[in-house]
MIVOVO-734065 format. One record per residue (C-alpha): x, y, z; residue in one letter; residue number from 1. Coordinates in nm, 2 decimals, decimal comma. Each point is the difference from the previous one (the first is absolute). Example, Ala and Ser with C-alpha at 12.3 -4.5 7.8 and 13.67 -1.06 7.14 Angstrom:
MIVOVO-734065
1,23 -0,45 0,78 A 1
0,14 0,34 -0,07 S 2
END
This chain:
MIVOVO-734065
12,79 11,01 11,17 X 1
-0,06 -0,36 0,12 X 2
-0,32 -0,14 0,17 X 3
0,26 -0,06 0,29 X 4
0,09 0,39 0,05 X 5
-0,39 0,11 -0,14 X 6
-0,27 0,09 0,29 X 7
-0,33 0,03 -0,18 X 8
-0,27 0,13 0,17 X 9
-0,38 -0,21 -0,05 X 10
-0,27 0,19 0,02 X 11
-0,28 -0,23 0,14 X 12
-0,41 0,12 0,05 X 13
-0,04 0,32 -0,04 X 14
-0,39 0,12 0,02 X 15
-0,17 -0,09 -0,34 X 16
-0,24 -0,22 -0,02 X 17
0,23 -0,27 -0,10 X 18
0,18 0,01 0,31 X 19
-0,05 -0,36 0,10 X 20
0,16 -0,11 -0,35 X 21
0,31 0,27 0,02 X 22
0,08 -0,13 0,34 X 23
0,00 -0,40 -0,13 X 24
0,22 0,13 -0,32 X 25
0,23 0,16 0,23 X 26
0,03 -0,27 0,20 X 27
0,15 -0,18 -0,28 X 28
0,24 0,23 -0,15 X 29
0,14 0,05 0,33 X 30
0,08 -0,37 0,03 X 31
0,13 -0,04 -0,33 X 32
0,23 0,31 0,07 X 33
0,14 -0,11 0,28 X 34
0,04 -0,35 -0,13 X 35
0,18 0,20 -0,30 X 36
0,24 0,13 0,18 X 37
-0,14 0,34 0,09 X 38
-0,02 0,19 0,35 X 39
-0,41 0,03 0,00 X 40
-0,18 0,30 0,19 X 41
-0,35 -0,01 0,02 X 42
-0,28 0,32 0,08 X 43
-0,35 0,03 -0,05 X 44
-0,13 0,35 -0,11 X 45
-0,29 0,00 0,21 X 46
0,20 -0,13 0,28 X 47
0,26 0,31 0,07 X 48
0,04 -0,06 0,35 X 49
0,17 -0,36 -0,10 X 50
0,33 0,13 -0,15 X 51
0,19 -0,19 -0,28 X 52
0,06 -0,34 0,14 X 53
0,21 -0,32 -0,04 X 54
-0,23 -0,10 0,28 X 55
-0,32 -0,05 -0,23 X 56
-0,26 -0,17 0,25 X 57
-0,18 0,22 0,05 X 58
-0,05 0,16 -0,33 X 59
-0,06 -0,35 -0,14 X 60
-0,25 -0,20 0,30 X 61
-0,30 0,08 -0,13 X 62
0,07 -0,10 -0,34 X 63
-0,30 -0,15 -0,13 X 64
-0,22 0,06 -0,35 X 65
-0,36 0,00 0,13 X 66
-0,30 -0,08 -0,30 X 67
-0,03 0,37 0,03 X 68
0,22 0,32 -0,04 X 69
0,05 0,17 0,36 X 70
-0,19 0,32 0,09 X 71
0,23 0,29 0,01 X 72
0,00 0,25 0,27 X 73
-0,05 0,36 -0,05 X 74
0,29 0,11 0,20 X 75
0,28 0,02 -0,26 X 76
0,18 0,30 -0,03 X 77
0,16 0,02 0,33 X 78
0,14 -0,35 -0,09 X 79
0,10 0,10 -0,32 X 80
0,21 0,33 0,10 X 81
0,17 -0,21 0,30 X 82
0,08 -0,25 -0,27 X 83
0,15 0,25 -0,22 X 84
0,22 0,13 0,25 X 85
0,14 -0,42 0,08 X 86
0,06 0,02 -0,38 X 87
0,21 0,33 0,00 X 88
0,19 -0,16 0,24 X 89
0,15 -0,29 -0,25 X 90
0,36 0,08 0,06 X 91
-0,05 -0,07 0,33 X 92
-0,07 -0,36 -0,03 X 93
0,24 -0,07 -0,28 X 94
-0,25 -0,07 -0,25 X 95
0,09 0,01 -0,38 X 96
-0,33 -0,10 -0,16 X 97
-0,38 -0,04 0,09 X 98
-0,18 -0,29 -0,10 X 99
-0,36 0,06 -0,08 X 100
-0,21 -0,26 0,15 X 101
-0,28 0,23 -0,03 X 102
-0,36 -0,07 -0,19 X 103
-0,23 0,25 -0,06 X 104
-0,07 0,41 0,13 X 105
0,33 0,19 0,04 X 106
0,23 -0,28 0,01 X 107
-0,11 -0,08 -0,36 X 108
-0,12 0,32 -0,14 X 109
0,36 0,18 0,00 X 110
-0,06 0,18 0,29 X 111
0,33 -0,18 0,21 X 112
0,17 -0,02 -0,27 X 113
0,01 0,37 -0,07 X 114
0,06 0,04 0,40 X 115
0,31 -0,21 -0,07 X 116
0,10 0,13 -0,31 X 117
-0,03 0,31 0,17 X 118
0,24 -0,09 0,32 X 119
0,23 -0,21 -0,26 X 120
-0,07 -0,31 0,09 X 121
0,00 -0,31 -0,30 X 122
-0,31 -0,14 -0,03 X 123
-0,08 -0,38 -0,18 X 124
-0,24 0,01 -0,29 X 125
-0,14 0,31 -0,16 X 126
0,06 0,38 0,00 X 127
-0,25 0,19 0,22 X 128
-0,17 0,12 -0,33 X 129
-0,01 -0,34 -0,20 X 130
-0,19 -0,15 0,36 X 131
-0,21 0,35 -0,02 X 132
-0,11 -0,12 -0,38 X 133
-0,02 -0,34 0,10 X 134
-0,24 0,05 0,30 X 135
-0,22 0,20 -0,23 X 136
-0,19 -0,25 -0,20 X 137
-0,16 0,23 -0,20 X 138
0,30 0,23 -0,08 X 139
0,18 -0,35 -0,02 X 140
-0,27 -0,10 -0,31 X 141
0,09 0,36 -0,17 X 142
0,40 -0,05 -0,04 X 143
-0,05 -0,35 -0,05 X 144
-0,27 0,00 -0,30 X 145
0,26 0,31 -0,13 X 146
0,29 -0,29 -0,04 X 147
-0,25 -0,16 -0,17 X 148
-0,13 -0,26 0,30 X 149
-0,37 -0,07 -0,06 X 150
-0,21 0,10 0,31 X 151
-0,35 -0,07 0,14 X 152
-0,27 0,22 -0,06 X 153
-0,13 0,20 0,32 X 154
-0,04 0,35 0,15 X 155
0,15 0,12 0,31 X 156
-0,20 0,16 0,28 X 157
-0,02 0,24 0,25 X 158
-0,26 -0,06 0,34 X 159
-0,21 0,30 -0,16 X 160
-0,12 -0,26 -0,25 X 161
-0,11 -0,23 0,25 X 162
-0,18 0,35 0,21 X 163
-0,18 0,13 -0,35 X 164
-0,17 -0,31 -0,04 X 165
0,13 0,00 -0,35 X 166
0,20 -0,33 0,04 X 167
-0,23 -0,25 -0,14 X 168
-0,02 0,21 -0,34 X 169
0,35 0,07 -0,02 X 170
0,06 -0,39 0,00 X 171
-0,24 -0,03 -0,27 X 172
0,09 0,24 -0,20 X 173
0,38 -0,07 0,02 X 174
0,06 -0,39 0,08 X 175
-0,33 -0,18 0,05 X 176
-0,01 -0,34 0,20 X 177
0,17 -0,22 0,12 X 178
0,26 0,23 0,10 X 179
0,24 0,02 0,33 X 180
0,03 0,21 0,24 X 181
0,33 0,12 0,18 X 182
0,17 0,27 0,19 X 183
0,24 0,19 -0,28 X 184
0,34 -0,01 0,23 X 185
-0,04 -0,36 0,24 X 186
0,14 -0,35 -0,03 X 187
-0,11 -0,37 0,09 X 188
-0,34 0,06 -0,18 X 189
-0,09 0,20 0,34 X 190
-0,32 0,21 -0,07 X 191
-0,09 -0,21 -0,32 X 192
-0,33 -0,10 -0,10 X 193
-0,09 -0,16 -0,38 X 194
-0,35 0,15 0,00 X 195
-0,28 -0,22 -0,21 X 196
-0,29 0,22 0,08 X 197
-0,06 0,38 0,01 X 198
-0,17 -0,03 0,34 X 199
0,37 -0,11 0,15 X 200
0,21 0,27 -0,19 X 201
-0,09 0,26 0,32 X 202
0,14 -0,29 0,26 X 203
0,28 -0,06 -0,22 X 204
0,09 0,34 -0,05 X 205
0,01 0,12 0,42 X 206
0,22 -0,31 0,04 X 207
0,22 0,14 -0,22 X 208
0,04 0,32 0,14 X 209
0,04 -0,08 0,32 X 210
0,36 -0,09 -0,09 X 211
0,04 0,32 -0,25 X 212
-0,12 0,31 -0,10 X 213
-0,05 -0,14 -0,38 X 214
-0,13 -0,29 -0,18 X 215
0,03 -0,20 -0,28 X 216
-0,29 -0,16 -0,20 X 217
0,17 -0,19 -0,29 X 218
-0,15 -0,31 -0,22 X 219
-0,06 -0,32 0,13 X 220
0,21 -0,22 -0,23 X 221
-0,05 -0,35 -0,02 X 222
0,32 -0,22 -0,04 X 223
0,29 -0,06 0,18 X 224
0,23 0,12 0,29 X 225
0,36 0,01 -0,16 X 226
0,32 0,21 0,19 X 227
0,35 0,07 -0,10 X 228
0,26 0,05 0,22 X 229
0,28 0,25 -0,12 X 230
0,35 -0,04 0,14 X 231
0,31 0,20 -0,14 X 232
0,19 -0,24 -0,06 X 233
-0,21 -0,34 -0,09 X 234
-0,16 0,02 -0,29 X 235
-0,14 -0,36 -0,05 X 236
-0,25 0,01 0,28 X 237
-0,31 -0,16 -0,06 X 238
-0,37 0,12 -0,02 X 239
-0,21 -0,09 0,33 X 240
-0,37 -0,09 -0,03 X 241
-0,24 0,05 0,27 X 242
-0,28 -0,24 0,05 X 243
-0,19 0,11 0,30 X 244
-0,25 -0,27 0,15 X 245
-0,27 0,24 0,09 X 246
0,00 0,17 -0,37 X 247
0,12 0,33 0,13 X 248
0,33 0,00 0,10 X 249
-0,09 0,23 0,34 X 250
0,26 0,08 0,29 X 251
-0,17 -0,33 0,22 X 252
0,11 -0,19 -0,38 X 253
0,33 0,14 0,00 X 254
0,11 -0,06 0,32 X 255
-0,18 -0,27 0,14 X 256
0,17 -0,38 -0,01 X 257
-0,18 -0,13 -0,31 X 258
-0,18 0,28 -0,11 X 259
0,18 0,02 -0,37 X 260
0,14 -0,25 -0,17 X 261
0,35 0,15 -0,20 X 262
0,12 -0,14 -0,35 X 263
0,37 0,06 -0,06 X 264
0,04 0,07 -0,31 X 265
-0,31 0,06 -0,12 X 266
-0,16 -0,25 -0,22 X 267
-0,01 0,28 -0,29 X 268
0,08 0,01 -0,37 X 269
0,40 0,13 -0,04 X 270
-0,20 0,28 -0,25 X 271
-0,19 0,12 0,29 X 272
0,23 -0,03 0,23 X 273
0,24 0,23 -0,17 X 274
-0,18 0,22 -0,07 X 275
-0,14 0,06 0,43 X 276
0,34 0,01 0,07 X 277
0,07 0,26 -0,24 X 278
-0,27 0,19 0,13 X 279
0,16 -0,07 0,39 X 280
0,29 0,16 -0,14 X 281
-0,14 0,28 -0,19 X 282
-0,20 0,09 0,37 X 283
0,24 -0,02 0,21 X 284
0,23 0,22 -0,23 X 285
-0,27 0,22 -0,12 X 286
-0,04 0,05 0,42 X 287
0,38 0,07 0,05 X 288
0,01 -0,31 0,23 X 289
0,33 -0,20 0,10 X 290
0,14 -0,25 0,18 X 291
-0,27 -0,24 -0,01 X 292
-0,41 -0,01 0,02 X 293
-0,28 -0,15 -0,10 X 294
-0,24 0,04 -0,28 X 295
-0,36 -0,14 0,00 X 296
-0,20 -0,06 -0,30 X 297
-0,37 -0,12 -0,14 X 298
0,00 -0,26 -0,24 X 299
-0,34 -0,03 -0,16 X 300
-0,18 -0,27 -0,22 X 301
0,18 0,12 -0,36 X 302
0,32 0,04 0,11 X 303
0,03 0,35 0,06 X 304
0,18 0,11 0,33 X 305
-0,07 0,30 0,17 X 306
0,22 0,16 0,29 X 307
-0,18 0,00 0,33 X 308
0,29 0,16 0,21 X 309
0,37 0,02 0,07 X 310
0,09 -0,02 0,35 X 311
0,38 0,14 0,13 X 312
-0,03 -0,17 0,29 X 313
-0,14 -0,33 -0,06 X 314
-0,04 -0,30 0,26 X 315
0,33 -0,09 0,15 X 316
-0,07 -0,33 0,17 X 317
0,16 -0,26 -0,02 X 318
-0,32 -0,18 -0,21 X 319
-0,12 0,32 -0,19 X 320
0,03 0,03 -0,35 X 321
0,31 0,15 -0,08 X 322
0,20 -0,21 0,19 X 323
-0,20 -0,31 -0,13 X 324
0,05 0,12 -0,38 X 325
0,39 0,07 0,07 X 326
0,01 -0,37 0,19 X 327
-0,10 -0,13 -0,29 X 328
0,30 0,10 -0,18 X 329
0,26 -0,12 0,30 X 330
-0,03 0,35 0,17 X 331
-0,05 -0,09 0,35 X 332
-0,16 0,25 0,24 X 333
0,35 0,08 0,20 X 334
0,18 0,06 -0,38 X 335
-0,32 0,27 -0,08 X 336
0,01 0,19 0,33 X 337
0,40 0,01 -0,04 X 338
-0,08 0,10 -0,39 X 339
-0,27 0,28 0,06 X 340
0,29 0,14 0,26 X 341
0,27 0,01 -0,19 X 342
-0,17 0,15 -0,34 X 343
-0,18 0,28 0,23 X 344
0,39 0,06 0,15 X 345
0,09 0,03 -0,35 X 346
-0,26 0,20 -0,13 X 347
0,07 0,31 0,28 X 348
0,34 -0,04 -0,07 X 349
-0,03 0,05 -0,37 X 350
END
């Protein structure tokens, strides 16, 4: 199957918070597939009444990443069954694969991948249980500290901790200060908080929960932002570091014109950098990922990295940091979208 007789399908929006950023990654792919070679439909889950389109205006005019993720409204079921029915109906539009340009909620947590799984549809990236495991940062730290990935220290909540009063001693009993604060199944840093004082854990925490029903409360680790992209096929990608100018590398840092400053490859020891790339690779198996994602790590003062999170459907602009790391290695952007294609084709019809 050639990208001339392929129709992919891009998934665009969706209603996570990361909306805003799904919508400017889909953007992209869509470009590079069609200046790959591919016949590009596009369809936004929490628009149903737009069909898939070649015609993407409309799905694409408001594409803009504000300084702050977009408020979500409360009215998404009805979307969601309508869109389920416009995805039963694949054969109708031709389509042979769906590209996820999804970030966040049930675009990322496995729940359309299962729907497409379900229908038959291929899929890019990962298997709806691998982004299930992935999603789950603290189920994420279990199978990953199993293959032997060292992990931060923290406890995962539920909002009865935050009701009981009881949160303040479970923090000290169990991680002490500084430590952050973060929903336990988001992306872009939405809903995090690095908490210095015991009278902001309470703040922290409700921000938190107003994107999920659980929390993390992990270490605050001093050091370094280092990521790893992992992508079948290259295996001398480089190690990204992430210097964000405000200190905390926030969703205004990461996607806001010169809010982060992005060193390719990362000024590291080859010891060091070895070894977080080893323990890329040991997540993303460990998770039963494929294709291609992201892993992000902590790199403190000593040397000692710890994994912060692996992410199944990482940042698919044209400037995010997969395709920055693969650039580096003469992997343009239209070559990755026409790579993550082709390798999901190949994995459904393995």
């Amino acid at each position: 199957m050639t990208p001339h007789n392929t129709t992919v399908l891009v998934l665009a929006g969706g209603d996570s918070a990361e909306r805003d950023v799904s919508l400017e990654s889909a953007r992209g792919i869509t470009a590079a597939l069609r200046e790959a070679g591919y016949r590009v439909l596009v369809a936004d889950p929490a628009r149903p009444d737009i069909m898939p389109t070649e015609n993407d205006s409309e799905i694409f005019r408001d594409t803009r990443i504000g300084e702050a993720p977009p408020e979500i409204g409360d009215d998404l079921y009805t979307e969601r069954a309508e869109f389920a029915r416009v995805l039963s109906a694949h054969q109708s539009y031709g389509i042979d694969v769906v590209f996820l340009g999804l970030h966040g909620g049930t675009g990322e947590d496995g729940t359309i991948q299962a729907l497409l799984e379900y229908v038959g549809v291929p899929h890019t990236g990962s298997s709806s249980a691998a982004c299930a495991f992935a999603m789950d940062k603290q189920r994420a730290k279990i199978l990953a500290a199993a293959a032997g990935v060292r992990v931060i220290h923290g406890v995962q909540l539920a909002p009865s901790a935050l009701a009981a009063g009881t949160l303040e001693q479970t923090v000290r009993e169990t991680v002490g200060l500084p430590c952050v604060v973060k929903p336990n199944s988001q992306g872009s840093s939405v809903g995090l908080t690095i908490v210095h004082e015991f009278a902001q854990l309470d703040v922290a925490a409700v921000a938190a929960f107003v994107t999920d029903t659980h929390i993390l409360i992990e270490q605050y680790i001093e050091g370094r932002e280092i990521t790893h992209a992992v992508v079948e096929g290259l295996d001398d990608i480089p190690l990204l570091e992430i210097k964000a100018k405000s200190g905390l590398y926030d969703y205004k840092s990461k996607y806001q014109a010169g809010g982060a400053e992005y060193l390719v490859p990362a000024p590291i020891d080859e010891t060091t950098a070895a070894a977080i790339k080893e323990s890329a690779r040991r997540t993303f198996n460990a998770l039963g990922m494929s294709v291609y994602g992201r892993v992000d790590f902590r790199l403190d003062n000593n040397g000692q990295h710890y994994l912060l999170e692996a992410n199944s459907l990482p940042g698919m602009t044209a400037t995010s940091l997969v395709p920055k790391m693969c650039k580096s290695i003469g992997v343009d952007y239209v070559e990755l979208c026409d790579r993550i294609v082709k390798r999901s084709l190949d994995r459904f019809s393995g």
